[in-house]
N, C-alpha and C positions, 0 to 999 in steps of 0.2 A: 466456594467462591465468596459467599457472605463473610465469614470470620477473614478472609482475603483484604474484603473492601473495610471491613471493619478495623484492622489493622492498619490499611493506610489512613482510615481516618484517623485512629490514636495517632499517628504520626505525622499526619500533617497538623494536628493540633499540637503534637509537642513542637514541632517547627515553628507555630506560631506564636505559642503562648509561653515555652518556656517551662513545659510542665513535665517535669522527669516522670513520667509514667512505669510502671515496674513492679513485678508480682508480687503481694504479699506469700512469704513462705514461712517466714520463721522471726517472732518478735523481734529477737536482737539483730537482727541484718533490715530492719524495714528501713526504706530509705527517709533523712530526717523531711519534714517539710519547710521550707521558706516561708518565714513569718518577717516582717517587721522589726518584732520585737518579741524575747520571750515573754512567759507569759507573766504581765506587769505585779508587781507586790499589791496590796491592798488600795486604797488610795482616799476610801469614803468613809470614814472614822466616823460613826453617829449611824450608817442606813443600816438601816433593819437586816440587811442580807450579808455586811461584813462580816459577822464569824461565820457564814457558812461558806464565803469566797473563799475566808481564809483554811476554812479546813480542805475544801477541793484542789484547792493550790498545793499545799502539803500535800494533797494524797498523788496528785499527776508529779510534783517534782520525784517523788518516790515511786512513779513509776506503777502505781496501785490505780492502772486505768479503769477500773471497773468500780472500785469505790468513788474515784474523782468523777467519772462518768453521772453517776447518781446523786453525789453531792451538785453535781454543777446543774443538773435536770430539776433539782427542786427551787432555785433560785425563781425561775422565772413564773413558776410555778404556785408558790409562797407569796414572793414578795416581787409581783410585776411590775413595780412602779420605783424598783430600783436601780440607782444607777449602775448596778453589775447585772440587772436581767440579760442586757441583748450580748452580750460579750459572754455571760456564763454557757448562753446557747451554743456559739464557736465552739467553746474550750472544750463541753460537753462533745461536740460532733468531733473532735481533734482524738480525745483520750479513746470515743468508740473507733475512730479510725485505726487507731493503735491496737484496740482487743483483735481486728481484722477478721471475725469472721461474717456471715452474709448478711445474719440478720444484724448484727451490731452494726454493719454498714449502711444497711437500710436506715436503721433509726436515725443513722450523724445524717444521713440526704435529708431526711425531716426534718430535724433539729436546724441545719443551715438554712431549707424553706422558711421556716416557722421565723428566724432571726431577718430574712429577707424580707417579712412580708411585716412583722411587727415591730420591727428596729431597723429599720432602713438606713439609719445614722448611727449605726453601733462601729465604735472603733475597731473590729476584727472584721469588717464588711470588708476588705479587701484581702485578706487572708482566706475570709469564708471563698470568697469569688475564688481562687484557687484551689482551695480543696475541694469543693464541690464534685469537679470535672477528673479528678485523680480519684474521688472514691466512684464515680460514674463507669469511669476506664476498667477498675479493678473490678466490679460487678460485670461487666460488659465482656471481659476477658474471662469470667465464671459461667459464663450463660444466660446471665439474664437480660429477656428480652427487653423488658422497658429502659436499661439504662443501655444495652446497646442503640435503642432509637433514640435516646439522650447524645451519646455519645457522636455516631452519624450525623445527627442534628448541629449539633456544636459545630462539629469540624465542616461541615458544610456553610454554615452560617459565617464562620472565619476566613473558607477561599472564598467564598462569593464578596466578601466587605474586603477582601485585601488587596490592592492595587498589585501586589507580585505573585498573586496565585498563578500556579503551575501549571498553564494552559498548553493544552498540546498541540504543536507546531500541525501545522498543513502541509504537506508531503505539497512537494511541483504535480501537477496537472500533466500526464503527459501527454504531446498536441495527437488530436484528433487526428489517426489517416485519414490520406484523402480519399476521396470516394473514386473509385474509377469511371470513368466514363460507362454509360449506359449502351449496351451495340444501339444501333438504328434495326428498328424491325427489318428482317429478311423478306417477309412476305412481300406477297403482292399487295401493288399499291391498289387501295380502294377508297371511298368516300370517305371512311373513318378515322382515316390520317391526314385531309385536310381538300380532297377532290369532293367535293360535295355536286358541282352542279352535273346536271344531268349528259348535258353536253361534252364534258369529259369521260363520259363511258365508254366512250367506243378510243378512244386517246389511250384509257387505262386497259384495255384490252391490248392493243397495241403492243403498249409499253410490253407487256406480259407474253405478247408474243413474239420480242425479242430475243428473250429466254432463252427460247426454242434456235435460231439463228447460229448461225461460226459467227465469231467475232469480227473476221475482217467485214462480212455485209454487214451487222450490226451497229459495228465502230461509228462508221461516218451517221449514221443516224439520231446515234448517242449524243456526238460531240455537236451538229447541228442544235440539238433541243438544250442541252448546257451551256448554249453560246448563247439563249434568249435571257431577257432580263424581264420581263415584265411581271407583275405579281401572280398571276391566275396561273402559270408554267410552274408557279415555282413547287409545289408539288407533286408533281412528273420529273423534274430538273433534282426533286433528291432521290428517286428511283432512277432515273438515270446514273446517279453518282452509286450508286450501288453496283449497278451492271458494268460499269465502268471496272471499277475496283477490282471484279471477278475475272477480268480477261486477263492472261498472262500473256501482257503483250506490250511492246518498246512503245515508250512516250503514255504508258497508262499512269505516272506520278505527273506529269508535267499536265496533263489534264486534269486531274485533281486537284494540283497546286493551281492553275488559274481559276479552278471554281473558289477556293478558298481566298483567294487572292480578290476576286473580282463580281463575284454574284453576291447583289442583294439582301436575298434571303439568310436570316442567319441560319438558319438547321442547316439551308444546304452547307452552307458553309463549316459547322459542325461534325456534319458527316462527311463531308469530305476528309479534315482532319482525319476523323475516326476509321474511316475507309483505307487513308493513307497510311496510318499504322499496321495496317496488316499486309501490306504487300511487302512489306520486309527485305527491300532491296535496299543496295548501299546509293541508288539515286533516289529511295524513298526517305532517308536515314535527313540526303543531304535537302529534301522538300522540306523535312520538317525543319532543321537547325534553321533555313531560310525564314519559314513562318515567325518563328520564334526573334528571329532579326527585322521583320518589318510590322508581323501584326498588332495591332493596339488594341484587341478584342479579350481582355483576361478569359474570357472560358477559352475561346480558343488557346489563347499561352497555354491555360492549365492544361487543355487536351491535348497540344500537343508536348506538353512537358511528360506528362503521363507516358505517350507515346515512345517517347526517346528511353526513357526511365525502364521500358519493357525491350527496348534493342539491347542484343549481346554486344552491339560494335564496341571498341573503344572510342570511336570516335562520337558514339552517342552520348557517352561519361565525359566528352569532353565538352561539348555543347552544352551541358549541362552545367558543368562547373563553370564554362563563360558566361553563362547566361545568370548564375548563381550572384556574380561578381557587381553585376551592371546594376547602379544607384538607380536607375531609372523607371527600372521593374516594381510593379507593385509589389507590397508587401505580401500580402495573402499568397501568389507567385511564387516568388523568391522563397515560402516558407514550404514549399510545397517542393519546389527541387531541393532545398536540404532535406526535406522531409526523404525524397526518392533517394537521393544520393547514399544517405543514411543507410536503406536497406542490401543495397547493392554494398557488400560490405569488402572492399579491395586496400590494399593500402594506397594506392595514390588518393584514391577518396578521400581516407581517412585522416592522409597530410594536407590534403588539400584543405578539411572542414578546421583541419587546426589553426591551418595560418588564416585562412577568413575569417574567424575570430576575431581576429585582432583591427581586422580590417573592418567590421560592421559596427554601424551606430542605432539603428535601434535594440534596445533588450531584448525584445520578442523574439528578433530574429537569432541573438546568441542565444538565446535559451534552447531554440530548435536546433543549432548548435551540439549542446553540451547534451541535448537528449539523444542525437544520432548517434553523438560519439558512443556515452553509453550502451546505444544496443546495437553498437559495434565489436564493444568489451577490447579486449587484448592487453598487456602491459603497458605500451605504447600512449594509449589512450586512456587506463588508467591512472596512470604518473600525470598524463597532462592536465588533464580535472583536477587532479591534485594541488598541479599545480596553479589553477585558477581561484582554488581555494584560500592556498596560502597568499596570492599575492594582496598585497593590502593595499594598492592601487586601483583594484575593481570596485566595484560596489557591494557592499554586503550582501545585497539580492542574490547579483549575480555568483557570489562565494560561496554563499548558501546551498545556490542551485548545483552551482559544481560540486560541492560535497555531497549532496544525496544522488546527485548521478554516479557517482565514484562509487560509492555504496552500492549501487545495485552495480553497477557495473563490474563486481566483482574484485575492486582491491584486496588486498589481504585486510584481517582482522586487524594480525600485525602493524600494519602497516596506521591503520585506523587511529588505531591506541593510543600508538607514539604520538599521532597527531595533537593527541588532547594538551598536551605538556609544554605543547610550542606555541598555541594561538592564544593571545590575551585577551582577543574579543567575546565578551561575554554571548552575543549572540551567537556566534560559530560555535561554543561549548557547547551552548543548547542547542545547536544543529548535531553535532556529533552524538550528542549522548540518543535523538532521536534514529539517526543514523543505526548506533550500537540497537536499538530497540527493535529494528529492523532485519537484524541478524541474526542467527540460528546456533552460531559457535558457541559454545563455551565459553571461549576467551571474550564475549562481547557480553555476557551477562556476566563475568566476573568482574567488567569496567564499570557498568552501573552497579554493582556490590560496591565498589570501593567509592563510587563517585558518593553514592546515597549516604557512605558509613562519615567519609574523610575528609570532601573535598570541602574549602575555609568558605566556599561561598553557601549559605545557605538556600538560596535558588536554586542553585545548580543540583544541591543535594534534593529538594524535593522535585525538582523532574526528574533525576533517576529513580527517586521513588516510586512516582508515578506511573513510571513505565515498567517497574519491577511488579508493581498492583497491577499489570496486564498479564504476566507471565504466567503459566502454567506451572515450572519449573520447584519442583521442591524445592531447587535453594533457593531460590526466590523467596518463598515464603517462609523460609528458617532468615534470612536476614532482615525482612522484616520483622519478625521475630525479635530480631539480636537486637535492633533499633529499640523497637519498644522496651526491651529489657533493662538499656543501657542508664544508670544511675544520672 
């Protein structure tokens, strides 16, 4: 994984800098280097170090890098205070780059220090600044550690200072399920659920030994002590609503529905909801859609959204999706029946979350949208994220977002691919190629192969890089490979 990351680092440096990085093998195939200028004729007639310029000049045009190497090493050596000293360093470090093996490498990295540090103003300072990091690379690609921490170093220092380094995008968040409702204790009620004074003891025995009772004595009992409003009842009044719930007996919703409706206290009113979901009749079905049409209490809405969200009726899916529609509903709410809808995976659902789309104005809420549809999956809804991606009337965000739901949601690869070829927005490229980074196919690490090797945008080419430096895949790493290779 290190020689991995090390790789992408030569490569994001030749992305930056320009620097054809590429193995020494064989003299006559070494790649030339980019200089300025060849190397200039004499030019200081009278200094002390012209005939030795001139004879290292001869010996590198002749290709005798190891004489010119030596001749150009004595210059600065001899005669420091010459005006060929800081430039004979360069040419010296140039002709060892050319012998190419470790240690003649090593010495041109000294010879460019040494030019750096005591000729700051030498006219090859900007050639040296190039070569430096190409013999750094070709050591670094040998094994050695100090110029692979050179090299790492460099390429790190260049995405950190570049305003277009190849940051890797943020996948969407996907929203949070909601929490189900908590049951209300079953147990018997006692002080430690909110009857504390002493006076209610024999009240909470009572209550407990209604238990014991047939419903029809019980009933009227019940419904007396859920009829009080005052505060000190009110934790009897939610034991009450429990015993309530348990009788399977006509008008046991319509009593729950007025506690919810008209007591107080909120728990009782909580549990009642929660009470009401479990009696599972179709006049239970129609107490809750009621709630949902007059209450102003969000946790109740949430509870009873939850509620509906757990009925097999069709007619609870349909409650829902009315209730989905209405501007009026809080957010949190509303995100929370897509949210249920979503899991209930039917197709009238999933036409229905299409065309609401269109119909919603905050983001948020298309976002929980295009994530339902998603882990919905099918054709259907595939094609349609698709097509929120392409349309260029949405907002980037939201195009974004539908292409990585599209992505997990199991489009084809195929399908993916194509896409690259058709969208001109630079951000949605780099949505896709994260996309592709995402996938397991073949065919999706073949797209980052070609994006990294071809594509004319240089960005685009170093985030498939990027994301091919996460791969495991051998041919991953044989293309980067091929990159670094490349002349």
């Amino acid at each position: 994984m290190y020689y991995l990351q090390l790789g992408l680092a030569l490569a994001v440096m030749h992305a930056h800098l320009d620097i054809p990085f590429g193995p020494v093998r064989r003299l006559d195939r070494l790649p030339t280097i980019a200089v300025s200028t060849p190397i200039p004729a004499p030019w200081l007639q009278g200094d002390p170090a012209d005939s030795l310029y001139r004879a290292a000049r001869e010996r590198l045009n002749r290709r005798d890098y190891r004489t010119a190497a030596d001749l150009f090493a004595r210059i600065p050596v001899r005669f420091p205070r010459s005006g060929y000293a800081g430039d004979a360093l360069y040419w010296q470090a140039f002709a060892l780059y050319r012998l190419g093996n470790n240690q003649d490498l090593r010495a041109a990295l000294v010879a460019l220090r040494t030019q750096r540090q005591r000729f700051p103003n030498a006219a090859t300072r900007g050639d040296a600044s190039a070569l430096e990091p190409r013999i750094q690379g070709e050591l670094a690609r040998r094994g050695d550690p100090d110029a692979a921490e050179a090299v790492v170093s460099r390429a790190t220092s260049v995405v950190t200072s570049s305003s277009t380094a190849p940051v890797p995008p943020v996948p969407p968040v996907p929203p949070v399920p909601p929490v189900p409702p908590t049951p209300p204790t079953r147990g018997v009620v006692t002080s430690s659920n909110g009857c504390a004074e002493a006076d209610d003891d024999m009240k909470v025995a009572a209550l407990n030994a209604l238990q014991q009772l047939d419903a029809a004595r019980a009933r009227p009992v019940l419904r007396k002590l859920l009829a009080q409003r005052d505060a000190k009842s009110a934790c009897l009044r939610r034991k009450a609503v429990f015993l309530i719930a348990q009788q399977d007996e006509p008008g046991t919703e319509e009593i729950l529905l007025e506690s919810v409706r008209t007591d107080p206290d909120a728990e009782v009113r909580r549990q009642a909801v929660f009470w009401l979901s479990q009696v599972g009749t179709e006049r239970a079905l129609g107490a809750l859609d009621s709630i949902l049409r007059f209450s102003k209490d969000p946790e109740i809405q949430e509870k009873a959204v939850f509620a509906l969200s757990q009925h097999e009726s069709p007619r609870a899916l349909q409650a829902l999706r009315t209730y989905a529609e209405r501007d009026e509903v809080s957010q949190s709410v509303r995100e929370r029946v897509i949210f249920w809808l979503g899991q209930r995976q039917t197709p009238e659902n999933a036409a229905f979350l299409r065309s609401l789309y269109q119909r919603l104005r905050g983001e948020e809420l298309k976002k929980r949208v295009l994530f339902s549809l998603s882990q919905m999956g099918g054709e259907d809804n595939g094609r349609w994220l698709l097509g929120i991606a392409r349309d260029t009337s949405q907002g980037i965000e939201m195009r974004k977002q539908a292409l990585f739901w599209a992505g997990q949601a199991g489009v084809s690869i195929a399908e993916l691919t194509r896409l690259y070829g058709t969208v001109n927005d630079r951000e949605m490229r780099e949505q896709l190629v994260f996309v592709y980074s995402q996938r397991d196919e073949p065919a999706a690490l073949d797209k980052l192969i070609e994006i990294a090797k071809r594509d004319p945008d240089m960005e685009l080419r170093k985030r498939a890089l990027f994301w091919l430096g996460q791969s495991d895949e051998s041919r991953a790493v044989q293309a980067i490979q091929e990159i670094l290779d490349q002349p």
